[in-house]
C-alpha positions as CSV (number, residue, x, y, z in Angstrom):
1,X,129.5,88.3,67.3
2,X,128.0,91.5,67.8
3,X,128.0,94.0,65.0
4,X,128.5,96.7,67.2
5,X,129.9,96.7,70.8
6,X,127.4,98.1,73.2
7,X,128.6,99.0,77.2
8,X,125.9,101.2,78.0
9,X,123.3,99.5,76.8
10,X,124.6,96.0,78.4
11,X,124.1,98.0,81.9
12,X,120.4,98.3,81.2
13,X,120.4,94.3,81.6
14,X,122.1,93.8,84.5
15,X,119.2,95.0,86.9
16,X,116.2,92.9,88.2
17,X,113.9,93.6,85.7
18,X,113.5,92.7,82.0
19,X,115.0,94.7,79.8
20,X,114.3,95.9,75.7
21,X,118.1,95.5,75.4
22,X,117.8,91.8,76.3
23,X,114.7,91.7,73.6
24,X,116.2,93.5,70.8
25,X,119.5,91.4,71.1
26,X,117.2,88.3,71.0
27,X,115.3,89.6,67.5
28,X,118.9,90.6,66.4
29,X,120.0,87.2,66.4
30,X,116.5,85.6,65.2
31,X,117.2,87.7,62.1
32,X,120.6,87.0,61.4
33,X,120.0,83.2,61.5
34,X,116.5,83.6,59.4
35,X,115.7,80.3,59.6
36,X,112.5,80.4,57.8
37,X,114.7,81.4,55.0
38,X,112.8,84.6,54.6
39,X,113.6,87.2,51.7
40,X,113.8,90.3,54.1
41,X,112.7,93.2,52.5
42,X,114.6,95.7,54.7
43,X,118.1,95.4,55.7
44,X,118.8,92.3,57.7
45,X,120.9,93.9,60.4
46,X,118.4,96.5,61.0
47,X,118.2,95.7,64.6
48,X,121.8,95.6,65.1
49,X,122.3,98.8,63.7
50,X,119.4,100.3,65.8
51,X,121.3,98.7,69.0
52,X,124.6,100.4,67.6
53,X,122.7,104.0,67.3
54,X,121.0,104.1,70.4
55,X,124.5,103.2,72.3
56,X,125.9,106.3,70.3
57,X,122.8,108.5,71.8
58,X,123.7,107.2,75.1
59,X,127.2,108.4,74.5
60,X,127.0,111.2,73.4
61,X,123.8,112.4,75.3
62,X,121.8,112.9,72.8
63,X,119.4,111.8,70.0
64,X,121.0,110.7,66.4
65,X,117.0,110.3,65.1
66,X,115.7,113.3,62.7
67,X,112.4,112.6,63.7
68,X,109.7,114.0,61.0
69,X,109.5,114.0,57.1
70,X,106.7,113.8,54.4
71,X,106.2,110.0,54.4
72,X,102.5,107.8,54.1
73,X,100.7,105.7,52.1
74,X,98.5,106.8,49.4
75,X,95.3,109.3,50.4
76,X,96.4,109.2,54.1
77,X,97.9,111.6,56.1
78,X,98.5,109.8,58.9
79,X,99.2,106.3,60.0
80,X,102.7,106.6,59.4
81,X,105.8,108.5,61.7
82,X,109.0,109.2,59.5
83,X,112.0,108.5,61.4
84,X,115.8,108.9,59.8
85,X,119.1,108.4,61.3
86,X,121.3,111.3,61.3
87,X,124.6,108.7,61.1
88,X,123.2,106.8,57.6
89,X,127.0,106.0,56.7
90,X,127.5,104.7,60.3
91,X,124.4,102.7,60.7
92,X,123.2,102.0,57.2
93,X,120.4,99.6,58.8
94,X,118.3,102.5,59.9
95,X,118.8,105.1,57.6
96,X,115.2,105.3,57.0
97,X,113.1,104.0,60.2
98,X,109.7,104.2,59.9
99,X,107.3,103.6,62.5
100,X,103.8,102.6,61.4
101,X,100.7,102.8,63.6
102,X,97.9,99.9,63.2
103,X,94.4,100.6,64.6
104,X,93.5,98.3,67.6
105,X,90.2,96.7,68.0
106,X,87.9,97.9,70.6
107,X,89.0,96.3,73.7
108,X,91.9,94.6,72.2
109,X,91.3,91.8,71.7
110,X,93.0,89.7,69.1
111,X,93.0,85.9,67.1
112,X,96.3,84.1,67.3
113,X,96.0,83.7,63.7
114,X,95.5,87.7,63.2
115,X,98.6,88.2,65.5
116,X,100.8,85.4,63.6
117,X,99.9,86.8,60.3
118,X,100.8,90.5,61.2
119,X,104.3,89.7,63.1
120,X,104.8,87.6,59.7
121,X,103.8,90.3,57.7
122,X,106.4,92.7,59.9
123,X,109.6,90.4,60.1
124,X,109.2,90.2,56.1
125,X,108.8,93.9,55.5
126,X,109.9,95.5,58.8
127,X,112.3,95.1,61.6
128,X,109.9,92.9,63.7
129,X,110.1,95.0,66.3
130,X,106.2,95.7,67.6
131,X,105.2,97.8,71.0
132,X,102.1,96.4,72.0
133,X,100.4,98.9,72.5
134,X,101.8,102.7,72.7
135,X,99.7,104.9,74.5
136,X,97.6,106.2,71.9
137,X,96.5,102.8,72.2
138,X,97.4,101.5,68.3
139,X,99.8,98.4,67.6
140,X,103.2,100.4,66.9
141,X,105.1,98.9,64.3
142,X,108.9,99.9,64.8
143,X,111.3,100.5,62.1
144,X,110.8,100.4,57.9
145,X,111.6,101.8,55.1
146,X,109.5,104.5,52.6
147,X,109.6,101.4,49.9
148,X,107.8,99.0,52.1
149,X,105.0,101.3,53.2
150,X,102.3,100.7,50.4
151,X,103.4,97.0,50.6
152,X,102.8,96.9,53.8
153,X,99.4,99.0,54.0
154,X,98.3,96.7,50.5
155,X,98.9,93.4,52.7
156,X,96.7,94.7,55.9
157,X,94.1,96.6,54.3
158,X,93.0,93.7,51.4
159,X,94.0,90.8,52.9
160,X,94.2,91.4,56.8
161,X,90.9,93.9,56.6
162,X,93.3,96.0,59.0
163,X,93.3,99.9,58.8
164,X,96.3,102.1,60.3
165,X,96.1,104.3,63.4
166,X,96.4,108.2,63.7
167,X,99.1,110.4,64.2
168,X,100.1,113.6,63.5
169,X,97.6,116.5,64.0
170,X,94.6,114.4,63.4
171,X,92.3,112.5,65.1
172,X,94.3,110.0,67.1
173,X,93.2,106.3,67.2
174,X,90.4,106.3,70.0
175,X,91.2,103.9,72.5
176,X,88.9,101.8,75.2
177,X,89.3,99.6,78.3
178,X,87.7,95.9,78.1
179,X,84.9,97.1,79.2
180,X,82.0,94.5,79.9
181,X,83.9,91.9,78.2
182,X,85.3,91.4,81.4
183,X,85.2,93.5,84.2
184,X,82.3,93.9,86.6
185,X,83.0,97.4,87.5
186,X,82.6,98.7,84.3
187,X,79.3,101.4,83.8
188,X,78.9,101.1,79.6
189,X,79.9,99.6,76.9
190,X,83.1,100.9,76.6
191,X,83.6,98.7,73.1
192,X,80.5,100.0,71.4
193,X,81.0,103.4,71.8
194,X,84.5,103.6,71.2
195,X,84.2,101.4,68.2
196,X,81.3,103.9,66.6
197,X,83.1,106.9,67.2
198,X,86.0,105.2,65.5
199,X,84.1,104.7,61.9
200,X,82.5,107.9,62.6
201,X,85.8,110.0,62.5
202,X,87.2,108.2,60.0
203,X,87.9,111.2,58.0
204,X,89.4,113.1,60.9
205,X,91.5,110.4,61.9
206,X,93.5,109.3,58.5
207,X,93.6,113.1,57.3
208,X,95.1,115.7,59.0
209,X,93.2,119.2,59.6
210,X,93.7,119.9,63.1
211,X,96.3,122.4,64.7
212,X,97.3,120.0,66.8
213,X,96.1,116.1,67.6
214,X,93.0,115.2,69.6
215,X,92.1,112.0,71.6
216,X,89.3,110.1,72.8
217,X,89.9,107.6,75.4
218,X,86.9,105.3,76.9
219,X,87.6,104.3,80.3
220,X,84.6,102.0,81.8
221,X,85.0,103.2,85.6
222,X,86.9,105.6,87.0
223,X,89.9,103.5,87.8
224,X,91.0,104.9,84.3
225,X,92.6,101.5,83.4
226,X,93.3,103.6,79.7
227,X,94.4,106.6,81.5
228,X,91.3,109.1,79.6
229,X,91.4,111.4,82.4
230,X,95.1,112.6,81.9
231,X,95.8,111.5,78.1
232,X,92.9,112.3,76.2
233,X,91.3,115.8,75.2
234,X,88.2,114.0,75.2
235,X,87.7,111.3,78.4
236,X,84.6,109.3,78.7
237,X,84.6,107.4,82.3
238,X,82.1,105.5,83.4
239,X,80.6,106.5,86.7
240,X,76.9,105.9,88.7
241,X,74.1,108.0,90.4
242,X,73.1,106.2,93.0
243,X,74.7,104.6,96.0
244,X,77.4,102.3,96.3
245,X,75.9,98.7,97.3
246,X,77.5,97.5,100.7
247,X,77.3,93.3,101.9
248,X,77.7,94.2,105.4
249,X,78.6,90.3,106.5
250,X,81.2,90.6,103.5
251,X,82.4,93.8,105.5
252,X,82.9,91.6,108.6
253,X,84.7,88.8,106.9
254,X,87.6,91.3,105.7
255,X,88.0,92.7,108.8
256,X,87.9,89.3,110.7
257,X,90.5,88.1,107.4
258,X,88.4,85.5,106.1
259,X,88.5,87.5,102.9
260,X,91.8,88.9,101.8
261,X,91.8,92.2,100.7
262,X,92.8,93.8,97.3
263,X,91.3,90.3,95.9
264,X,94.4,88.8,97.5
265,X,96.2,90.6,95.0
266,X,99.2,91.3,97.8
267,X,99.8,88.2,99.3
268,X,103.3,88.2,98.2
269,X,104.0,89.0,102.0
270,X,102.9,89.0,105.1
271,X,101.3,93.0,105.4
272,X,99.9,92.0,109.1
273,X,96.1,92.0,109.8
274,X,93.5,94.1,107.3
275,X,92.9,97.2,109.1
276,X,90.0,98.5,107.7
277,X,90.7,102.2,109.4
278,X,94.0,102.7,108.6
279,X,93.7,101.0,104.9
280,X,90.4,101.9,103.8
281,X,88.2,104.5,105.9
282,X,91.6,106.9,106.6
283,X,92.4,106.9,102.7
284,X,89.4,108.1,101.8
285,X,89.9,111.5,99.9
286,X,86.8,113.4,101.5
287,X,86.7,111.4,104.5
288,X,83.2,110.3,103.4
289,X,83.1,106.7,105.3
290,X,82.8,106.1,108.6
291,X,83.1,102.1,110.7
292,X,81.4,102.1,114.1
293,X,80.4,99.6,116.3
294,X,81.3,96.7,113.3
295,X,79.2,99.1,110.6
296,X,80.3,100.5,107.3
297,X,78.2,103.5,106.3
298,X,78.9,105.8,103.2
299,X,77.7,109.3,102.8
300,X,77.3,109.1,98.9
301,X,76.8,112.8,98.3
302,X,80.4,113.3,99.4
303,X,81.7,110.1,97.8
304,X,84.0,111.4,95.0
305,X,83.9,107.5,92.9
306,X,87.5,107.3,93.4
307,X,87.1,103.3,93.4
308,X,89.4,102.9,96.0
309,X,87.0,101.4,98.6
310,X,85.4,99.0,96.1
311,X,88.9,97.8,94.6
312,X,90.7,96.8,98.1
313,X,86.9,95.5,99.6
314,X,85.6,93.9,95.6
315,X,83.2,91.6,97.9
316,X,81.7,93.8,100.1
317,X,81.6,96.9,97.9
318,X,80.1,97.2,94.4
319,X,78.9,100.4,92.2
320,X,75.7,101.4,92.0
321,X,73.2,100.0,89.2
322,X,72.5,103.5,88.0
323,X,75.0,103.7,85.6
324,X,76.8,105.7,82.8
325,X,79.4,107.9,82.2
326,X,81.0,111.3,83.2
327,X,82.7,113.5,80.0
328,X,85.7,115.3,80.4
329,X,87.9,117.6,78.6
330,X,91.0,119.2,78.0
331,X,93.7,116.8,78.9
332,X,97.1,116.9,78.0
333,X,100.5,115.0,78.8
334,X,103.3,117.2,77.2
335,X,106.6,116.4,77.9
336,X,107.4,120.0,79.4
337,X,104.7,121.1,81.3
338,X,103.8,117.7,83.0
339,X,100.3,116.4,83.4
340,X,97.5,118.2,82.8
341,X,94.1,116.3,84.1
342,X,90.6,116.7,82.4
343,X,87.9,119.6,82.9
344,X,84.8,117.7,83.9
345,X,81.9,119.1,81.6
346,X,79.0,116.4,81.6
347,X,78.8,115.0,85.3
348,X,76.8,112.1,84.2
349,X,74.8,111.1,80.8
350,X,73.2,107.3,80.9
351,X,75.0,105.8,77.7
């Protein structure tokens, strides 16, 4: 039975798509039953108590989380986010709910036995509950207490050869698409700069000096897959010089629907015949493409890379081979103000 009865919440589950209520109740339960016997290091109905506190919020329409405090591990000042419950009598399970930020690998990319040994490493020191990744980019580790902070940053650091993220008003972890691991569109090597710009800042990223944080985000072309252009104050997308690359018996096979467009990424339903005007050449931003008499033409100098062309035609349209990047800066998402997109400073630098 439930430690603490929650209506609100239970709403969140009853629509057609998955919910984090349905997922914490799930870890709730794992932890109760600790089958592998494990000696848990914070309270054991940690995640019950966080279901019963965020059913309060919704209640009374407002936050019961004192969000702040002076709480890290030895010689960093980041890494770590102090969170306490304002109801500690009430919900004695997250009294003290720490989130902890772990630095990602450039592109992300993980070993089953690295990802088993860290969620083991959280359900015995922390509430299990990880966010995969936030969008600073790091591996968000959700809910521990100031005890288990050095345990946890011994374990990762000596035996994991894991560092933690940024946060506060430092350096924040900089973050990068996959890059030429795997996509074809992408201009650089999104990995190799992100991950040497990441031990170069090392400094500026676990110690605190700035008036408020800054972010680098590495986004390979300009779909922005890592969002640099609106999150980051410093955005590196990649872009090209030269002229997009046109198959023009590709072109005909998606307007004749032997190809499907959008790499068939649609096909859910029946949208009715590719219409290469309406969904392509009329959705161009600067009206920079033109189809006549069953040809494609492009006037590049217009052509503003918005990929939009290229990602519903990926067969018959590819970037150019002169590539690199474009830098921009001064993006910010604050809650209040809304959005604020990236100056563009360097219009192209090879990379």
């Amino acid at each position: 039975m439930a430690k603490h009865k929650t209506p609100l919440l239970d709403q969140l589950e009853t629509g057609p798509w998955p919910s984090f209520v349905s997922d914490l109740k799930q870890e709730a339960e794992k932890r109760a039953k600790n089958k592998k016997g494990l000696e848990l290091q914070i309270p054991q109905d940690v995640v019950e108590d966080l279901l019963g506190v965020l059913e309060l919020s919704y209640k009374h329409g407002r936050t019961h989380w004192k969000h702040g405090g002076i709480v890290g591990v030895f010689g960093y000042g980041g890494g770590v986010i102090g969170r306490y419950c304002d109801q500690p009598t009430m919900f004695p399970g997250v009294a003290h709910f720490h989130t902890v930020r772990v630095a990602q690998p450039a592109g992300k990319f993980y070993s089953t036995e690295y990802l088993r040994q860290l969620c083991n490493l959280w359900d015995f020191r922390g509430s299990g509950i990880t966010n995969m990744h936030g969008s600073t980019g790091d591996i968000i580790l959700i809910g521990t207490t100031t005890p288990q902070l050095e345990e946890i940053y011994f374990e990762m650091s000596h035996n994991m050869d894991q560092d933690l993220g940024g946060s506060g008003s430092n350096l924040r972890t900089p973050a990068d698409c996959i890059g030429q691991a795997r996509c074809e569109y992408a201009c650089y090597d999104t990995q190799a700069l992100c991950h040497n710009l990441t031990l170069e800042y090392q400094d500026e990223l676990h110690r605190p000096a700035f008036p408020y944080k800054f972010k680098f985000k590495f986004d390979g072309c300009p779909n922005c897959c890592v969002a640099s252009i609106a999150r980051s104050d410093m955005s590196f997308i990649g872009t090209w010089k030269d002229d997009i690359r046109i198959d023009a018996e590709a072109v005909k096979a998606y307007v004749g629907g032997e190809i499907k467009p959008n790499a068939g990424a649609h096909a859910g339903r029946d949208w009715g015949k590719f219409d290469i005007q309406k969904e392509v050449i009329g959705l161009c931003p600067t009206g920079c493409m033109k189809y006549e008499d069953n040809k494609l033409t492009i006037n590049n100098r217009e052509c503003t890379r918005c990929m939009h062309c290229i990602n519903v035609m990926p067969r018959a349209l590819r970037i150019g081979k002169q590539t690199g990047c474009s830098i921009l800066v001064g993006a910010k998402a604050p809650i209040l103000d809304g959005a604020q997109m990236g100056s563009l400073l360097v219009p192209f630098i090879e990379v």
